[in-house]
DRENDO-1510 file (C-alpha; in Angstrom, 1 decimal, always signed):
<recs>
REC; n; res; u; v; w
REC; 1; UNK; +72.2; +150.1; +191.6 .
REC; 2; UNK; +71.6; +151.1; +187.6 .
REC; 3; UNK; +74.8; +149.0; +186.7 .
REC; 4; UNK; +73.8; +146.2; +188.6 .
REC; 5; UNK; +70.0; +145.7; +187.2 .
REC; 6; UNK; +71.0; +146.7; +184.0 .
REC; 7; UNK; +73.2; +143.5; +184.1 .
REC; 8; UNK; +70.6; +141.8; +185.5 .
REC; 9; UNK; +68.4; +142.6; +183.3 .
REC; 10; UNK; +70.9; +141.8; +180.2 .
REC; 11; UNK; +71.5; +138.6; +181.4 .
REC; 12; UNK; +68.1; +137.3; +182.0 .
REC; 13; UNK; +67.1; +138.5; +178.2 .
REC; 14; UNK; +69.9; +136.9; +177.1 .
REC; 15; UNK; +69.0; +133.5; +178.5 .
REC; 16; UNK; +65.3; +133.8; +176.9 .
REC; 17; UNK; +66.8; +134.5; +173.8 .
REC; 18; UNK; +68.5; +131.3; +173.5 .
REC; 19; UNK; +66.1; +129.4; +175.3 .
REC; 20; UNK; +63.3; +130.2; +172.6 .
REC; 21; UNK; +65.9; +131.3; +169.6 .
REC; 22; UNK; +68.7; +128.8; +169.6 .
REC; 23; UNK; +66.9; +125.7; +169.8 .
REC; 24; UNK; +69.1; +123.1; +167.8 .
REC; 25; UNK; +73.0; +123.0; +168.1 .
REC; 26; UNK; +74.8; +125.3; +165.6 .
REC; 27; UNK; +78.5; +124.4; +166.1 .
REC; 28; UNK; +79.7; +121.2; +165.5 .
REC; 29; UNK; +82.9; +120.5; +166.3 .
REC; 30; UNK; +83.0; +117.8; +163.3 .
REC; 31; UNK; +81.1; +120.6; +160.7 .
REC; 32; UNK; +81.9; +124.1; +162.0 .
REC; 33; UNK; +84.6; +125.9; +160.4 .
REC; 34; UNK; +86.4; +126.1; +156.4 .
REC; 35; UNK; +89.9; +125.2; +155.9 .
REC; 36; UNK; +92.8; +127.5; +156.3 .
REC; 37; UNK; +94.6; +128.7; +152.9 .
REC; 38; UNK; +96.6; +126.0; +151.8 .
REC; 39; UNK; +99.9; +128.7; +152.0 .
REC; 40; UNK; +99.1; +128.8; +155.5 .
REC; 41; UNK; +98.4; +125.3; +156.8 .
REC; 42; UNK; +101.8; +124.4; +155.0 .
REC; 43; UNK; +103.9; +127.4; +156.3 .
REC; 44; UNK; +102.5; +126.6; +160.2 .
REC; 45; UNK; +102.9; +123.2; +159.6 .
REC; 46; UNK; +106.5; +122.9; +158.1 .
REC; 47; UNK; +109.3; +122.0; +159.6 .
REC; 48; UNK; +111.2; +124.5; +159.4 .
REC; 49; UNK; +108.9; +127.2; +160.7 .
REC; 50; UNK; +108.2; +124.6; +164.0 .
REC; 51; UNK; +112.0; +124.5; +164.6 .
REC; 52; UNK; +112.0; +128.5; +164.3 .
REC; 53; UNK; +109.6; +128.8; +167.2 .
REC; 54; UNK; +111.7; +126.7; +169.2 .
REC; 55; UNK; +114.6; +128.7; +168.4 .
REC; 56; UNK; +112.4; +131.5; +169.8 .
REC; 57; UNK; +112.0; +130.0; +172.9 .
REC; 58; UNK; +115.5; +128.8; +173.6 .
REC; 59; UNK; +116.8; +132.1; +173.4 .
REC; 60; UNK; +114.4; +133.7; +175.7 .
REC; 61; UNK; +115.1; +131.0; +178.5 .
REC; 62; UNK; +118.9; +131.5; +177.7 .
REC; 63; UNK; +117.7; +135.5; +178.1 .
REC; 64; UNK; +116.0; +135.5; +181.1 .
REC; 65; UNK; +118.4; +133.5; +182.7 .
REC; 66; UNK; +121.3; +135.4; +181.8 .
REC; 67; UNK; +119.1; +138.5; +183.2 .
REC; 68; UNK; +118.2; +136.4; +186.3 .
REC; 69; UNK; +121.6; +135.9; +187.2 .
REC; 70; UNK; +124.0; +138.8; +186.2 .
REC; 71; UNK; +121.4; +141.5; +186.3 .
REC; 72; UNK; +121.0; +144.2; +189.1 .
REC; 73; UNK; +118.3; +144.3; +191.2 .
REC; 74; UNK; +117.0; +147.2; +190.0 .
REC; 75; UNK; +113.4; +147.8; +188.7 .
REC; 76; UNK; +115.0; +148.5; +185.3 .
REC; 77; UNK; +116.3; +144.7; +185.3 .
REC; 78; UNK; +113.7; +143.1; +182.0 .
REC; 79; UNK; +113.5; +139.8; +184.3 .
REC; 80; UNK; +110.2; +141.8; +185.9 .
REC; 81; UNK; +109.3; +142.9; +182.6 .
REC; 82; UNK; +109.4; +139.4; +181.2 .
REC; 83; UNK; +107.6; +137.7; +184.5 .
REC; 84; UNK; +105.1; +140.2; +185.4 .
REC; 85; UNK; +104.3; +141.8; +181.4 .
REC; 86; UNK; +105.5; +139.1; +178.6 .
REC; 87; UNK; +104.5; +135.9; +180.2 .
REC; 88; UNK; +101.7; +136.9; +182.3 .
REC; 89; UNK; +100.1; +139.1; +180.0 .
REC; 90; UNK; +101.6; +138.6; +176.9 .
REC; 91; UNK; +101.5; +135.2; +176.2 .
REC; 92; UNK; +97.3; +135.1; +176.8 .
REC; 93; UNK; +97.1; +137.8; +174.3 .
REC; 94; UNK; +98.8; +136.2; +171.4 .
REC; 95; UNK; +97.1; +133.0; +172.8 .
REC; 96; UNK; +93.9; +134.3; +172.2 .
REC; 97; UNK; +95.1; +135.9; +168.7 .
REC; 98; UNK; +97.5; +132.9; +167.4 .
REC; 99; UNK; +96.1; +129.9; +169.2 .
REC; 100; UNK; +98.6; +127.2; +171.9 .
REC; 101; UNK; +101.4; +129.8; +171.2 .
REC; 102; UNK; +103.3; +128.6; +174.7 .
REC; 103; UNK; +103.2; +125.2; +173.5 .
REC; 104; UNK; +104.8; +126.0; +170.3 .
REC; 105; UNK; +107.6; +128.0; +171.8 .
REC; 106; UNK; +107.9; +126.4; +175.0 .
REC; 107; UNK; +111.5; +125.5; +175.8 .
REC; 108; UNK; +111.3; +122.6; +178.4 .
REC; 109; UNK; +109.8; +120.8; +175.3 .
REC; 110; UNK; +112.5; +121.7; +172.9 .
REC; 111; UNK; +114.7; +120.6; +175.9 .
REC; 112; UNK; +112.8; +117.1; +176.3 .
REC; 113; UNK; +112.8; +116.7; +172.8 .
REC; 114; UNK; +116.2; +116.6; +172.7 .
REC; 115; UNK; +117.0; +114.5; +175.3 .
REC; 116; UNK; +114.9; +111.7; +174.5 .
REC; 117; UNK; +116.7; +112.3; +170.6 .
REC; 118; UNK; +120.0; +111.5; +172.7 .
REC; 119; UNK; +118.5; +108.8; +174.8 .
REC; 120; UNK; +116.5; +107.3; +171.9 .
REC; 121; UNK; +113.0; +107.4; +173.9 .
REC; 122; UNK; +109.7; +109.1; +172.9 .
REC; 123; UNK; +109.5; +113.0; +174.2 .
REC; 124; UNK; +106.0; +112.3; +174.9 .
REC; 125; UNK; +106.6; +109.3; +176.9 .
REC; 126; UNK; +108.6; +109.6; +179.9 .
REC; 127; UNK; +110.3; +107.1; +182.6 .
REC; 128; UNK; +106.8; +107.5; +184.5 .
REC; 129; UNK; +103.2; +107.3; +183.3 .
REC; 130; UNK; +101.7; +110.8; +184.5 .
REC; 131; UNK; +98.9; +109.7; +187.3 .
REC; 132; UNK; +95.9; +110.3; +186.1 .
REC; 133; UNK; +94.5; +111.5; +189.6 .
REC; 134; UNK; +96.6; +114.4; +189.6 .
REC; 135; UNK; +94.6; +115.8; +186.3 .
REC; 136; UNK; +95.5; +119.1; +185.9 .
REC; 137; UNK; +95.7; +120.3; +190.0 .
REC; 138; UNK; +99.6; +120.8; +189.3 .
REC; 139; UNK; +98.7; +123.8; +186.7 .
REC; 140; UNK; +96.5; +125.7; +188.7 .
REC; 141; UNK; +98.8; +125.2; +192.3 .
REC; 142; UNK; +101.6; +127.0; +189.8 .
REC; 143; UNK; +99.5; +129.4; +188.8 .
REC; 144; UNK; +97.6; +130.4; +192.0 .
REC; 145; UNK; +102.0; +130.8; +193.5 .
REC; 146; UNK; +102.3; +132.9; +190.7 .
REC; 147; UNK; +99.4; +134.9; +191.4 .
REC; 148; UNK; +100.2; +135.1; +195.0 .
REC; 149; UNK; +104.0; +135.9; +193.9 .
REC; 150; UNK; +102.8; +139.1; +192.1 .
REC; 151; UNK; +99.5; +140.0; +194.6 .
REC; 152; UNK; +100.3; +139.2; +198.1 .
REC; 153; UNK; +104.2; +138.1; +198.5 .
REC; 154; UNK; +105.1; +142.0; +199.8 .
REC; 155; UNK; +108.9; +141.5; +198.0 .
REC; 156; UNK; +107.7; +140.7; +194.5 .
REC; 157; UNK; +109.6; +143.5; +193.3 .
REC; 158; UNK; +113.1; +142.0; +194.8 .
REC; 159; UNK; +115.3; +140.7; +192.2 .
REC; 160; UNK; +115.8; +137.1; +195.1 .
REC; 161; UNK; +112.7; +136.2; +195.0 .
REC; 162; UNK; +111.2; +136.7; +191.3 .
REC; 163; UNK; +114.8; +134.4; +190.6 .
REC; 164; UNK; +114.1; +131.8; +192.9 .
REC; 165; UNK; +110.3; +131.2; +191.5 .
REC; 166; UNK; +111.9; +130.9; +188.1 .
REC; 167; UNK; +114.7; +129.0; +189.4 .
REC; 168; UNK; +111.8; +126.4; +191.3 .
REC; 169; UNK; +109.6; +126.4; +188.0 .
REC; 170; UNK; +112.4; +125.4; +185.5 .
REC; 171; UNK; +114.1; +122.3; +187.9 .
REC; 172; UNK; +109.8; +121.0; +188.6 .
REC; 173; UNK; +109.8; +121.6; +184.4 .
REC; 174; UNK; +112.5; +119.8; +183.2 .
REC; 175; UNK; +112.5; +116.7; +185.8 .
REC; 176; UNK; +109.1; +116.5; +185.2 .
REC; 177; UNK; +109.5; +116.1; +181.4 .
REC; 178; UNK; +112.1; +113.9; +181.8 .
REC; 179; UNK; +109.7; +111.6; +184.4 .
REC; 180; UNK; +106.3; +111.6; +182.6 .
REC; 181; UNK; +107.0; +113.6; +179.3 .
REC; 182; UNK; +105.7; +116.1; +177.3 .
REC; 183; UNK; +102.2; +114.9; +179.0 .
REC; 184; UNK; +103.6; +116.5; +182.0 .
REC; 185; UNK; +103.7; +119.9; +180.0 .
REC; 186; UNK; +100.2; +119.7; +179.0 .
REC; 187; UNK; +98.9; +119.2; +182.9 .
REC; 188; UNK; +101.4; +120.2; +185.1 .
REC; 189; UNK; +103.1; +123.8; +183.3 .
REC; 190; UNK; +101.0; +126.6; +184.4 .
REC; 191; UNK; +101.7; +128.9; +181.4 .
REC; 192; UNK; +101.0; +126.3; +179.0 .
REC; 193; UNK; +98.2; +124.9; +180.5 .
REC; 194; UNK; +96.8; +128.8; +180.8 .
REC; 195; UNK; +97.6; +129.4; +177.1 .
REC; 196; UNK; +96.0; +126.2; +176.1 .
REC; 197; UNK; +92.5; +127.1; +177.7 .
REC; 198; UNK; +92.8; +131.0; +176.2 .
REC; 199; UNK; +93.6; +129.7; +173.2 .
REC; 200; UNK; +90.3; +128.2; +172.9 .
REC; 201; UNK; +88.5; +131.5; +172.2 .
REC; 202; UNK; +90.6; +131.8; +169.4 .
REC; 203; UNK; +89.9; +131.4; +165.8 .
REC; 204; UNK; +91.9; +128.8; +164.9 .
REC; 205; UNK; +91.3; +124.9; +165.5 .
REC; 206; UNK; +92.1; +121.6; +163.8 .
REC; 207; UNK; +90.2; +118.0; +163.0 .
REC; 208; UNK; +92.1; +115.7; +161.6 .
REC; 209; UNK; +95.1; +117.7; +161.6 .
REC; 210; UNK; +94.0; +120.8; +159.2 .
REC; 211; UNK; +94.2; +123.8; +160.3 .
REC; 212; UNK; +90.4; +125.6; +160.3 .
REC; 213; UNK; +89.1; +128.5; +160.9 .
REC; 214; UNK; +86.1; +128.8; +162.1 .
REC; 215; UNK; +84.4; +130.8; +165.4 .
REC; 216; UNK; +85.6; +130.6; +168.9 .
REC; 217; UNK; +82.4; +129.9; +170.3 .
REC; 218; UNK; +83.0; +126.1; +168.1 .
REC; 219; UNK; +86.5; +126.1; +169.9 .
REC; 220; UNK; +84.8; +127.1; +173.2 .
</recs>
């Protein structure tokens, strides 16, 4: 009963606060923020450091699957380490610290990249236009299967099933990058979609392309 009214309580002075306190906006996306150190803007933004993140995130698709399919199902196997502890807690974490770290590793892009390099197409256009009524419903059904997977599914800890939800998420990634693009990434992958929206209480943002940093509550 204390917790609960002290809450309360917090809450309701909170709201006065800014009601009589905060009376004229004082974080403009188009103001807010000071440029990153020019060391930094160019080592994040060079070529060289991009294509090392993607590097990153080849080998840890190449990983898991190697894990996926030649390891024992055993507890001690990393694939449950990497499902349940790397991705799902992980990659918020350093999304919230770094910024859209998912998209920056993110394989299936590096993989759409280079199949529209081979094809000579656009990676963020795709055979398809993404349909606009779908928005971003495709993000949150993966996410709520892969919150049921780990919650409710009473196997979760059986090597067959954890490899058959990554062996379902990687076919939906990749033939849905190469049908609508990397647009497909940005609505439709779960974990990318999740690290996107964490990222936004971070400190880090961009207008016009520079880098800023400025406070999350401008991002939010």
């Amino acid at each position: 009963g204390l917790a609960i009214t002290g809450a309360a309580i917090a809450v309701a002075v909170s709201f006065v606060v800014l009601a009589l306190a905060w009376r004229t906006p004082r974080y403009d996306a188009a103001t807010s923020g000071r440029p990153a150190p020019a060391w930094l803007s160019a080592l994040v933004d060079s070529a060289w450091w991009r294509g090392l993140l993607h590097l990153i995130g080849l080998l840890a698709l190449a990983y898991l699957i190697v894990v996926a399919v030649f390891g024992k199902d055993l507890l001690i196997n990393p694939i449950f380490g990497i499902f349940y502890v790397w991705i799902w807690v992980g990659i918020p974490v350093a999304s919230l610290v770094f910024g859209r770290v998912w998209k920056a590793i993110s394989p299936f892009r590096t993989i759409n990249a280079g199949l529209a390099r081979i094809s000579g197409g656009d990676p963020d256009d795709g055979f398809l236009t993404y349909p606009e009524r779908l928005g971003m419903w495709p993000a949150a059904i993966g996410l709520f299967a892969f919150v049921w997977m780990e919650l409710v599914y009473p196997h979760n800890v059986d090597l067959g099933p954890v490899r058959l939800w990554c062996a379902v998420y990687l076919a939906v990634m990749i033939v849905g990058g190469a049908l609508f693009g990397n647009t497909f990434y940005a609505r439709a992958d779960p974990f990318e979609v999740y690290s996107s929206l964490v990222a936004q209480a971070s400190i880090w943002g961009r207008r016009d392309g520079m880098l800023l940093i400025r406070s999350p509550l401008a991002n939010l």
